[in-house]
C-alpha positions as CSV (number, residue, x, y, z in Angstrom):
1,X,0.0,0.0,0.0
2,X,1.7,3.3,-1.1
3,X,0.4,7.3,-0.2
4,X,0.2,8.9,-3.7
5,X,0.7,12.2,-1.5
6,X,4.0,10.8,-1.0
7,X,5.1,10.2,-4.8
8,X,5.9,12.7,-7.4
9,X,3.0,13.7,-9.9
10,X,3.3,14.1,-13.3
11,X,1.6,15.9,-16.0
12,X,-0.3,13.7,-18.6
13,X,-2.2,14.7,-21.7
14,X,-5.3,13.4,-22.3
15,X,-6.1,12.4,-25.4
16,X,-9.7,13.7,-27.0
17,X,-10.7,14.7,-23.6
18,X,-14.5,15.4,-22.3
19,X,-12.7,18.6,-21.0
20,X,-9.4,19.2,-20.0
21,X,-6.5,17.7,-22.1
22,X,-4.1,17.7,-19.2
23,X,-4.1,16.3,-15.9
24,X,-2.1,15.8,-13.3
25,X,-1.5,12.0,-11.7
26,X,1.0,10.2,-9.8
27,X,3.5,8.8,-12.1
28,X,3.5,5.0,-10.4
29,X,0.0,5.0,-11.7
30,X,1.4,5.2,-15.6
31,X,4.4,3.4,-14.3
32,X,2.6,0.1,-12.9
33,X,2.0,-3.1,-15.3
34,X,-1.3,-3.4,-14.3
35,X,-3.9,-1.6,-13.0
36,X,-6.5,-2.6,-10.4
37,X,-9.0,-0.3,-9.0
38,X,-11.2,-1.8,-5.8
39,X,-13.4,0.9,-4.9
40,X,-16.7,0.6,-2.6
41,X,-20.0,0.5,-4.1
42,X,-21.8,3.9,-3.2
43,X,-24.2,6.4,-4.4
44,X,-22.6,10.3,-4.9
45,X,-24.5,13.6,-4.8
46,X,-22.4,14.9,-7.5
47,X,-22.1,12.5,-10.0
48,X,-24.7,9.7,-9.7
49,X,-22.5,6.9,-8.1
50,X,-18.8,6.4,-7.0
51,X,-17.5,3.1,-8.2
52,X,-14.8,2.6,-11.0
53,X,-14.7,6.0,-12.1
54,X,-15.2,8.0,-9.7
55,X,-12.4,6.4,-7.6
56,X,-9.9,7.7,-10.0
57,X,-10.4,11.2,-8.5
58,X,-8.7,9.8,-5.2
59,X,-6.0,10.6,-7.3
60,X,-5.4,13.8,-8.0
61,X,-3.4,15.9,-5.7
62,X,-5.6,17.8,-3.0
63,X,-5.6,21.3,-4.0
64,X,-6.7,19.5,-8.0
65,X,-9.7,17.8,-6.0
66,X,-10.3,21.4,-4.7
67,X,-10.3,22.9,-8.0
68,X,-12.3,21.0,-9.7
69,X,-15.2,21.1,-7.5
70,X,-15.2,24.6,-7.2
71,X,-14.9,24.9,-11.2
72,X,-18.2,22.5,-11.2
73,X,-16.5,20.5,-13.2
74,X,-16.4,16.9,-11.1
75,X,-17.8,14.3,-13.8
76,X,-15.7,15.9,-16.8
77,X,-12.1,15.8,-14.7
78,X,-13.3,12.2,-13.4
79,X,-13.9,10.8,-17.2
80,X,-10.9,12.7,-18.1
81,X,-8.7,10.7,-15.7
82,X,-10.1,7.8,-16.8
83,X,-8.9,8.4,-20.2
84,X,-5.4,9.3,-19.0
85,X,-4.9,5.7,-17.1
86,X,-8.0,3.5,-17.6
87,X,-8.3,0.6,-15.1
88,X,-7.1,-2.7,-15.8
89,X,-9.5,-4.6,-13.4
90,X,-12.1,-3.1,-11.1
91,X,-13.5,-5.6,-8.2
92,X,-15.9,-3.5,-6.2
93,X,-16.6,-3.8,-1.9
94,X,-20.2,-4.3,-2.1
95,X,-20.7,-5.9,1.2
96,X,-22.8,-2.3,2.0
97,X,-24.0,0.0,0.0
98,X,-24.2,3.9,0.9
99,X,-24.8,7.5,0.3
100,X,-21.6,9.7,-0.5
101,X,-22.8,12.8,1.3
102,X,-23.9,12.0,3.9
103,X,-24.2,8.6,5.4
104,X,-28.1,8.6,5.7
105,X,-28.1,4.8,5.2
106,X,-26.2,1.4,4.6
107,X,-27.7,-1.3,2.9
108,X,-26.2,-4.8,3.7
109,X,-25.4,-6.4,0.3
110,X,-22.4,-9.0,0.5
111,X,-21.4,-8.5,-2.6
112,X,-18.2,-8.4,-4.9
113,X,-18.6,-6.6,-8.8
114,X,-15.6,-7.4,-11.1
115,X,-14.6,-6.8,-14.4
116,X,-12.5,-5.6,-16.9
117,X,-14.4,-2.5,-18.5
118,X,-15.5,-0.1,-15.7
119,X,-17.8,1.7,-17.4
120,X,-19.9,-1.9,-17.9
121,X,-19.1,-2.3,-13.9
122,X,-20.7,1.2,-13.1
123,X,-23.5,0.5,-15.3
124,X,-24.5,-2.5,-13.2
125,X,-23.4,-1.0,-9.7
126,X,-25.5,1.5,-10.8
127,X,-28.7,-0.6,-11.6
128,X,-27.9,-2.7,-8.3
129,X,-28.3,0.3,-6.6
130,X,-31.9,1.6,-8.1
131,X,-30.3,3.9,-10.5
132,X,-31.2,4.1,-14.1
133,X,-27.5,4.5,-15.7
134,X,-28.4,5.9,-19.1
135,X,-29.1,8.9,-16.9
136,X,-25.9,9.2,-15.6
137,X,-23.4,11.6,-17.6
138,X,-20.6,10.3,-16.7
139,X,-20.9,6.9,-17.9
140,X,-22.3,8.7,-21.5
141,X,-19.2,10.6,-21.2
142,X,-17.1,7.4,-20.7
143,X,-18.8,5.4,-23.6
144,X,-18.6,8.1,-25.8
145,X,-14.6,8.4,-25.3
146,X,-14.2,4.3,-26.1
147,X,-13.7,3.3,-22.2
148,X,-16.6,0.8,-22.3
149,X,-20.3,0.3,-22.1
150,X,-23.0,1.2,-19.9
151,X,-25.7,-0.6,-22.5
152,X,-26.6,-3.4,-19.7
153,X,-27.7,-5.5,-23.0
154,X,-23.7,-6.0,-24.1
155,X,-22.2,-6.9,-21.4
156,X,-22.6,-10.0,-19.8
157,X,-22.7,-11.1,-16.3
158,X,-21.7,-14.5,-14.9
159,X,-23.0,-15.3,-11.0
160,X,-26.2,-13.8,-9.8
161,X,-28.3,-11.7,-11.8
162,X,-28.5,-7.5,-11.4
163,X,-32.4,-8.9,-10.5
164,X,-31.0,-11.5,-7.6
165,X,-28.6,-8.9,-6.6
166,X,-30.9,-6.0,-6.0
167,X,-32.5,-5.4,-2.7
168,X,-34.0,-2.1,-2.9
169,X,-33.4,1.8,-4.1
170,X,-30.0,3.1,-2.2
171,X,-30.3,6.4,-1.1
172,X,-29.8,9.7,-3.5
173,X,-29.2,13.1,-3.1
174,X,-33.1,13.5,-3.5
175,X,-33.8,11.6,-0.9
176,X,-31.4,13.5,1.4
177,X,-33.0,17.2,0.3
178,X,-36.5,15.9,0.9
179,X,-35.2,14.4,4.1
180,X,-33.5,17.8,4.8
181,X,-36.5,19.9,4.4
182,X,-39.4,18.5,6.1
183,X,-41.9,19.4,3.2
184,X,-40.9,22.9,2.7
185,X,-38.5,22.6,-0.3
186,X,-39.3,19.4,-2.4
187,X,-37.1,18.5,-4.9
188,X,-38.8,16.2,-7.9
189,X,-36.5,14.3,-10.4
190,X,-38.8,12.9,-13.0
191,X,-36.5,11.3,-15.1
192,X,-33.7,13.9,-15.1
193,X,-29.8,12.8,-16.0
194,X,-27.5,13.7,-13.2
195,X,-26.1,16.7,-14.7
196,X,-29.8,18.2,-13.1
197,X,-30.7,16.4,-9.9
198,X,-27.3,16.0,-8.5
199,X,-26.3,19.2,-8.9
200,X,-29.2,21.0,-8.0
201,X,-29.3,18.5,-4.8
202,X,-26.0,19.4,-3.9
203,X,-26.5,23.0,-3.9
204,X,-30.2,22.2,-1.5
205,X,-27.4,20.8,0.9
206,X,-26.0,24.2,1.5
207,X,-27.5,26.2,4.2
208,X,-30.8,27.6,2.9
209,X,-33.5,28.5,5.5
210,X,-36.6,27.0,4.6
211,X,-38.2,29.1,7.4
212,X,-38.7,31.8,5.4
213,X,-41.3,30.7,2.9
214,X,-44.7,30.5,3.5
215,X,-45.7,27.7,1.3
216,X,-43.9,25.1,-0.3
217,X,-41.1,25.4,-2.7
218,X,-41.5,22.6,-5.9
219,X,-38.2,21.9,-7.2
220,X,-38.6,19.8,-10.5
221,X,-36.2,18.6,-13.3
222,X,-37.0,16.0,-15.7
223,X,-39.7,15.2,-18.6
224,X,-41.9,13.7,-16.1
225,X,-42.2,15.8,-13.6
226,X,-45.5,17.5,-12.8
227,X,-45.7,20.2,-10.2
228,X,-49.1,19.8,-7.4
229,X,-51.2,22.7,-7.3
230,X,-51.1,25.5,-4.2
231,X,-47.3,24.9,-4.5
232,X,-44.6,27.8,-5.5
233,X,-42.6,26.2,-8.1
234,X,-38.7,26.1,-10.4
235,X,-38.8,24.2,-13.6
236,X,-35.0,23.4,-14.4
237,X,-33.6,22.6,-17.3
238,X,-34.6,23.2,-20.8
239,X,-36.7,20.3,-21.3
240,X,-39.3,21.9,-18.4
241,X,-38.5,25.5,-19.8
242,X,-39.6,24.5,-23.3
243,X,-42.8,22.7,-21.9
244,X,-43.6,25.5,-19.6
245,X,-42.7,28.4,-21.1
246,X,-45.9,30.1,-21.8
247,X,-46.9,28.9,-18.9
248,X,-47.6,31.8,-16.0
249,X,-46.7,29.4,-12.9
250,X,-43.1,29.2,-11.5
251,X,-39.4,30.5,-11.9
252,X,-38.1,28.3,-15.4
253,X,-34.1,27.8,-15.1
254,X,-32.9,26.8,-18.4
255,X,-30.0,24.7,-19.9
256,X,-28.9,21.0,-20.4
257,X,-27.6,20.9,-18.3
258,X,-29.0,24.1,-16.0
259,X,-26.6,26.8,-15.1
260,X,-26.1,26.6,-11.1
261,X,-25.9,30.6,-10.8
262,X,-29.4,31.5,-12.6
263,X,-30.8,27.9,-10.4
264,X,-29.3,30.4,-7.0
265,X,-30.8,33.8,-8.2
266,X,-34.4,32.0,-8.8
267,X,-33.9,30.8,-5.1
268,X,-33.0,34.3,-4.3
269,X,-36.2,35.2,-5.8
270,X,-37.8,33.0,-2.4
271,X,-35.7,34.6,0.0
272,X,-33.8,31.7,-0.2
273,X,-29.7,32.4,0.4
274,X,-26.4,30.3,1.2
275,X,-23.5,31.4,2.1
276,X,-21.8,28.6,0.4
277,X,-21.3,26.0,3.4
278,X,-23.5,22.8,4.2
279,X,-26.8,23.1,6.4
280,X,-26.1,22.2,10.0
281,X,-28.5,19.4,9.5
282,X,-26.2,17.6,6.6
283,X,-23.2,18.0,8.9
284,X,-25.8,16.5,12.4
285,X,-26.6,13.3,10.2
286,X,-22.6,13.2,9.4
287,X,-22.1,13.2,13.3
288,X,-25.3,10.5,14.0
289,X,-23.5,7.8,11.5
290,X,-25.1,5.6,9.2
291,X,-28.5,3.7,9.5
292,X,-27.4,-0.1,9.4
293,X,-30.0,-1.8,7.3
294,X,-29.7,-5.7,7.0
Protein backbone atom coordinates (compact mmCIF):
# COMPACT_ATOMS: atom_id res chain seq x y z
CA UNK A 1 0.00 0.00 0.00
CA UNK A 2 1.71 3.31 -1.14
CA UNK A 3 0.42 7.31 -0.24
CA UNK A 4 0.19 8.88 -3.67
CA UNK A 5 0.69 12.18 -1.49
CA UNK A 6 3.99 10.81 -1.03
CA UNK A 7 5.12 10.19 -4.85
CA UNK A 8 5.88 12.66 -7.40
CA UNK A 9 2.95 13.70 -9.89
CA UNK A 10 3.32 14.11 -13.34
CA UNK A 11 1.64 15.87 -15.96
CA UNK A 12 -0.26 13.73 -18.56
CA UNK A 13 -2.24 14.66 -21.66
CA UNK A 14 -5.33 13.40 -22.33
CA UNK A 15 -6.11 12.39 -25.44
CA UNK A 16 -9.68 13.66 -27.02
CA UNK A 17 -10.66 14.71 -23.63
CA UNK A 18 -14.51 15.43 -22.32
CA UNK A 19 -12.74 18.62 -21.00
CA UNK A 20 -9.39 19.15 -20.02
CA UNK A 21 -6.46 17.70 -22.12
CA UNK A 22 -4.08 17.73 -19.17
CA UNK A 23 -4.11 16.33 -15.88
CA UNK A 24 -2.07 15.80 -13.26
CA UNK A 25 -1.49 11.99 -11.74
CA UNK A 26 1.01 10.17 -9.85
CA UNK A 27 3.52 8.79 -12.12
CA UNK A 28 3.46 5.05 -10.44
CA UNK A 29 -0.02 5.04 -11.68
CA UNK A 30 1.39 5.17 -15.57
CA UNK A 31 4.36 3.35 -14.28
CA UNK A 32 2.59 0.13 -12.93
CA UNK A 33 2.00 -3.08 -15.28
CA UNK A 34 -1.33 -3.43 -14.26
CA UNK A 35 -3.94 -1.57 -12.96
CA UNK A 36 -6.54 -2.64 -10.41
CA UNK A 37 -8.99 -0.31 -9.02
CA UNK A 38 -11.22 -1.82 -5.81
CA UNK A 39 -13.43 0.90 -4.86
CA UNK A 40 -16.66 0.59 -2.60
CA UNK A 41 -20.00 0.46 -4.10
CA UNK A 42 -21.82 3.93 -3.20
CA UNK A 43 -24.23 6.44 -4.39
CA UNK A 44 -22.61 10.30 -4.94
CA UNK A 45 -24.53 13.60 -4.79
CA UNK A 46 -22.42 14.94 -7.51
CA UNK A 47 -22.14 12.49 -10.00
CA UNK A 48 -24.73 9.70 -9.66
CA UNK A 49 -22.51 6.90 -8.12
CA UNK A 50 -18.84 6.43 -7.04
CA UNK A 51 -17.46 3.07 -8.24
CA UNK A 52 -14.78 2.57 -10.96
CA UNK A 53 -14.70 5.95 -12.15
CA UNK A 54 -15.21 7.97 -9.74
CA UNK A 55 -12.40 6.41 -7.58
CA UNK A 56 -9.90 7.66 -9.99
CA UNK A 57 -10.37 11.20 -8.52
CA UNK A 58 -8.68 9.84 -5.19
CA UNK A 59 -6.05 10.59 -7.29
CA UNK A 60 -5.37 13.81 -7.96
CA UNK A 61 -3.38 15.86 -5.68
CA UNK A 62 -5.56 17.83 -3.00
CA UNK A 63 -5.58 21.34 -4.02
CA UNK A 64 -6.68 19.48 -7.97
CA UNK A 65 -9.72 17.77 -5.99
CA UNK A 66 -10.30 21.40 -4.66
CA UNK A 67 -10.31 22.88 -7.96
CA UNK A 68 -12.26 20.99 -9.68
CA UNK A 69 -15.18 21.07 -7.48
CA UNK A 70 -15.18 24.55 -7.24
CA UNK A 71 -14.87 24.89 -11.19
CA UNK A 72 -18.19 22.45 -11.19
CA UNK A 73 -16.48 20.50 -13.20
CA UNK A 74 -16.42 16.89 -11.09
CA UNK A 75 -17.78 14.29 -13.85
CA UNK A 76 -15.70 15.92 -16.76
CA UNK A 77 -12.13 15.76 -14.70
CA UNK A 78 -13.27 12.18 -13.43
CA UNK A 79 -13.90 10.75 -17.23
CA UNK A 80 -10.92 12.75 -18.09
CA UNK A 81 -8.73 10.72 -15.66
CA UNK A 82 -10.13 7.83 -16.76
CA UNK A 83 -8.91 8.41 -20.21
CA UNK A 84 -5.43 9.25 -18.95
CA UNK A 85 -4.93 5.70 -17.08
CA UNK A 86 -8.05 3.49 -17.58
CA UNK A 87 -8.26 0.57 -15.09
CA UNK A 88 -7.10 -2.66 -15.82
CA UNK A 89 -9.48 -4.64 -13.45
CA UNK A 90 -12.12 -3.07 -11.10
CA UNK A 91 -13.50 -5.58 -8.24
CA UNK A 92 -15.91 -3.48 -6.21
CA UNK A 93 -16.61 -3.81 -1.88
CA UNK A 94 -20.25 -4.26 -2.13
CA UNK A 95 -20.70 -5.94 1.18
CA UNK A 96 -22.78 -2.31 1.98
CA UNK A 97 -23.99 0.01 -0.04
CA UNK A 98 -24.19 3.93 0.88
CA UNK A 99 -24.78 7.45 0.26
CA UNK A 100 -21.61 9.74 -0.46
CA UNK A 101 -22.76 12.83 1.31
CA UNK A 102 -23.91 12.01 3.93
CA UNK A 103 -24.19 8.59 5.42
CA UNK A 104 -28.06 8.56 5.73
CA UNK A 105 -28.10 4.77 5.25
CA UNK A 106 -26.18 1.44 4.61
CA UNK A 107 -27.73 -1.29 2.93
CA UNK A 108 -26.18 -4.79 3.73
CA UNK A 109 -25.41 -6.38 0.28
CA UNK A 110 -22.44 -9.00 0.45
CA UNK A 111 -21.43 -8.53 -2.59
CA UNK A 112 -18.24 -8.43 -4.88
CA UNK A 113 -18.64 -6.58 -8.83
CA UNK A 114 -15.58 -7.41 -11.08
CA UNK A 115 -14.61 -6.83 -14.43
CA UNK A 116 -12.48 -5.58 -16.90
CA UNK A 117 -14.37 -2.48 -18.54
CA UNK A 118 -15.46 -0.08 -15.66
CA UNK A 119 -17.79 1.75 -17.36
CA UNK A 120 -19.87 -1.89 -17.95
CA UNK A 121 -19.09 -2.30 -13.91
CA UNK A 122 -20.67 1.17 -13.06
CA UNK A 123 -23.51 0.53 -15.28
CA UNK A 124 -24.46 -2.53 -13.19
CA UNK A 125 -23.38 -0.97 -9.74
CA UNK A 126 -25.55 1.48 -10.80
CA UNK A 127 -28.72 -0.56 -11.62
CA UNK A 128 -27.91 -2.72 -8.34
CA UNK A 129 -28.25 0.34 -6.61
CA UNK A 130 -31.91 1.56 -8.07
CA UNK A 131 -30.28 3.89 -10.47
CA UNK A 132 -31.24 4.12 -14.10
CA UNK A 133 -27.51 4.45 -15.65
CA UNK A 134 -28.39 5.88 -19.11
CA UNK A 135 -29.08 8.91 -16.91
CA UNK A 136 -25.90 9.16 -15.63
CA UNK A 137 -23.43 11.62 -17.60
CA UNK A 138 -20.56 10.28 -16.69
CA UNK A 139 -20.91 6.93 -17.95
CA UNK A 140 -22.25 8.72 -21.46
CA UNK A 141 -19.20 10.62 -21.17
CA UNK A 142 -17.13 7.41 -20.71
CA UNK A 143 -18.78 5.36 -23.64
CA UNK A 144 -18.60 8.10 -25.80
CA UNK A 145 -14.55 8.39 -25.27
CA UNK A 146 -14.16 4.28 -26.10
CA UNK A 147 -13.65 3.34 -22.22
CA UNK A 148 -16.62 0.83 -22.28
CA UNK A 149 -20.28 0.29 -22.05
CA UNK A 150 -23.02 1.15 -19.86
CA UNK A 151 -25.68 -0.61 -22.53
CA UNK A 152 -26.56 -3.39 -19.69
CA UNK A 153 -27.67 -5.53 -23.00
CA UNK A 154 -23.73 -6.04 -24.14
CA UNK A 155 -22.21 -6.86 -21.36
CA UNK A 156 -22.57 -10.01 -19.81
CA UNK A 157 -22.66 -11.11 -16.30
CA UNK A 158 -21.74 -14.54 -14.92
CA UNK A 159 -23.02 -15.31 -11.00
CA UNK A 160 -26.20 -13.80 -9.81
CA UNK A 161 -28.29 -11.68 -11.84
CA UNK A 162 -28.53 -7.50 -11.38
CA UNK A 163 -32.37 -8.94 -10.55
CA UNK A 164 -31.03 -11.46 -7.63
CA UNK A 165 -28.64 -8.86 -6.63
CA UNK A 166 -30.87 -6.01 -6.02
CA UNK A 167 -32.53 -5.36 -2.69
CA UNK A 168 -34.03 -2.14 -2.92
CA UNK A 169 -33.40 1.76 -4.14
CA UNK A 170 -30.04 3.12 -2.23
CA UNK A 171 -30.30 6.44 -1.14
CA UNK A 172 -29.85 9.67 -3.48
CA UNK A 173 -29.23 13.14 -3.11
CA UNK A 174 -33.07 13.52 -3.53
CA UNK A 175 -33.79 11.61 -0.91
CA UNK A 176 -31.44 13.54 1.42
CA UNK A 177 -32.98 17.16 0.27
CA UNK A 178 -36.50 15.91 0.89
CA UNK A 179 -35.15 14.43 4.15
CA UNK A 180 -33.46 17.84 4.77
CA UNK A 181 -36.52 19.91 4.42
CA UNK A 182 -39.35 18.53 6.08
CA UNK A 183 -41.94 19.38 3.22
CA UNK A 184 -40.90 22.87 2.66
CA UNK A 185 -38.52 22.55 -0.31
CA UNK A 186 -39.29 19.36 -2.40
CA UNK A 187 -37.05 18.53 -4.89
CA UNK A 188 -38.79 16.17 -7.91
CA UNK A 189 -36.50 14.29 -10.38
CA UNK A 190 -38.83 12.88 -12.99
CA UNK A 191 -36.47 11.32 -15.12
CA UNK A 192 -33.73 13.93 -15.09
CA UNK A 193 -29.83 12.85 -15.97
CA UNK A 194 -27.50 13.72 -13.21
CA UNK A 195 -26.13 16.69 -14.67
CA UNK A 196 -29.78 18.20 -13.06
CA UNK A 197 -30.70 16.35 -9.88
CA UNK A 198 -27.26 16.02 -8.54
CA UNK A 199 -26.29 19.20 -8.88
CA UNK A 200 -29.21 21.04 -8.00
CA UNK A 201 -29.28 18.49 -4.82
CA UNK A 202 -25.96 19.43 -3.86
CA UNK A 203 -26.51 22.96 -3.87
CA UNK A 204 -30.15 22.21 -1.52
CA UNK A 205 -27.44 20.77 0.86
CA UNK A 206 -26.03 24.19 1.52
CA UNK A 207 -27.48 26.18 4.20
CA UNK A 208 -30.83 27.60 2.87
CA UNK A 209 -33.50 28.47 5.47
CA UNK A 210 -36.55 27.00 4.56
CA UNK A 211 -38.15 29.14 7.38
CA UNK A 212 -38.73 31.79 5.37
CA UNK A 213 -41.32 30.70 2.90
CA UNK A 214 -44.72 30.50 3.45
CA UNK A 215 -45.74 27.67 1.30
CA UNK A 216 -43.94 25.08 -0.30
CA UNK A 217 -41.10 25.41 -2.68
CA UNK A 218 -41.48 22.57 -5.87
CA UNK A 219 -38.17 21.89 -7.21
CA UNK A 220 -38.63 19.84 -10.52
CA UNK A 221 -36.23 18.56 -13.26
CA UNK A 222 -36.95 15.96 -15.71
CA UNK A 223 -39.67 15.18 -18.59
CA UNK A 224 -41.93 13.66 -16.06
CA UNK A 225 -42.17 15.80 -13.59
CA UNK A 226 -45.51 17.53 -12.81
CA UNK A 227 -45.71 20.15 -10.19
CA UNK A 228 -49.07 19.80 -7.42
CA UNK A 229 -51.15 22.72 -7.30
CA UNK A 230 -51.05 25.48 -4.21
CA UNK A 231 -47.28 24.94 -4.52
CA UNK A 232 -44.59 27.78 -5.46
CA UNK A 233 -42.65 26.18 -8.13
CA UNK A 234 -38.68 26.06 -10.37
CA UNK A 235 -38.84 24.19 -13.65
CA UNK A 236 -35.04 23.37 -14.44
CA UNK A 237 -33.58 22.57 -17.29
CA UNK A 238 -34.61 23.20 -20.84
CA UNK A 239 -36.67 20.31 -21.29
CA UNK A 240 -39.27 21.94 -18.43
CA UNK A 241 -38.47 25.49 -19.83
CA UNK A 242 -39.65 24.52 -23.32
CA UNK A 243 -42.81 22.68 -21.94
CA UNK A 244 -43.64 25.48 -19.60
CA UNK A 245 -42.71 28.38 -21.06
CA UNK A 246 -45.86 30.14 -21.80
CA UNK A 247 -46.93 28.86 -18.90
CA UNK A 248 -47.61 31.79 -16.02
CA UNK A 249 -46.68 29.35 -12.92
CA UNK A 250 -43.06 29.21 -11.50
CA UNK A 251 -39.41 30.47 -11.95
CA UNK A 252 -38.15 28.32 -15.41
CA UNK A 253 -34.14 27.84 -15.08
CA UNK A 254 -32.94 26.80 -18.44
CA UNK A 255 -29.98 24.66 -19.93
CA UNK A 256 -28.90 21.00 -20.41
CA UNK A 257 -27.62 20.91 -18.32
CA UNK A 258 -28.95 24.08 -15.97
CA UNK A 259 -26.61 26.80 -15.06
CA UNK A 260 -26.11 26.56 -11.14
CA UNK A 261 -25.86 30.63 -10.82
CA UNK A 262 -29.43 31.50 -12.64
CA UNK A 263 -30.77 27.89 -10.35
CA UNK A 264 -29.34 30.40 -7.04
CA UNK A 265 -30.76 33.78 -8.21
CA UNK A 266 -34.43 32.03 -8.81
CA UNK A 267 -33.95 30.76 -5.12
CA UNK A 268 -33.02 34.34 -4.29
CA UNK A 269 -36.24 35.25 -5.79
CA UNK A 270 -37.78 32.97 -2.41
CA UNK A 271 -35.74 34.62 0.01
CA UNK A 272 -33.82 31.71 -0.19
CA UNK A 273 -29.73 32.38 0.39
CA UNK A 274 -26.37 30.30 1.16
CA UNK A 275 -23.46 31.42 2.06
CA UNK A 276 -21.82 28.65 0.38
CA UNK A 277 -21.26 26.01 3.40
CA UNK A 278 -23.55 22.77 4.19
CA UNK A 279 -26.83 23.11 6.36
CA UNK A 280 -26.11 22.23 9.99
CA UNK A 281 -28.53 19.39 9.47
CA UNK A 282 -26.16 17.59 6.62
CA UNK A 283 -23.22 17.96 8.94
CA UNK A 284 -25.78 16.46 12.35
CA UNK A 285 -26.63 13.25 10.19
CA UNK A 286 -22.63 13.18 9.40
CA UNK A 287 -22.05 13.25 13.28
CA UNK A 288 -25.35 10.51 14.04
CA UNK A 289 -23.54 7.76 11.52
CA UNK A 290 -25.13 5.64 9.23
CA UNK A 291 -28.50 3.69 9.49
CA UNK A 292 -27.40 -0.14 9.44
CA UNK A 293 -30.04 -1.78 7.28
CA UNK A 294 -29.70 -5.73 7.01
Amino acid sequence: MINFEEHPFVKVRVKNPVCFSEVRVPRVLLECEVFINVPALKTHHLVGVTVALKNLYGVLPLEYKRRYHTLDRTGEIIVDLNIARRSDLTVVDGTYATHHLPPLERLTLNLTIAGNDPVAVDAVSAKILGLDPDKIRILKWAEEKGLGTSDLNRIRILGLSIREAFREKATTIVDIVNYLYDGMIVLVNGGACTGCFCRLGTELCMDYDSSTLKRPLYILCGPKAEPPKDVDVIFCGEYLRLKYEKSSRGILVPGCPLALEEFREALSMFNLHSSGVLSRRVLRMYLKGPIIKA
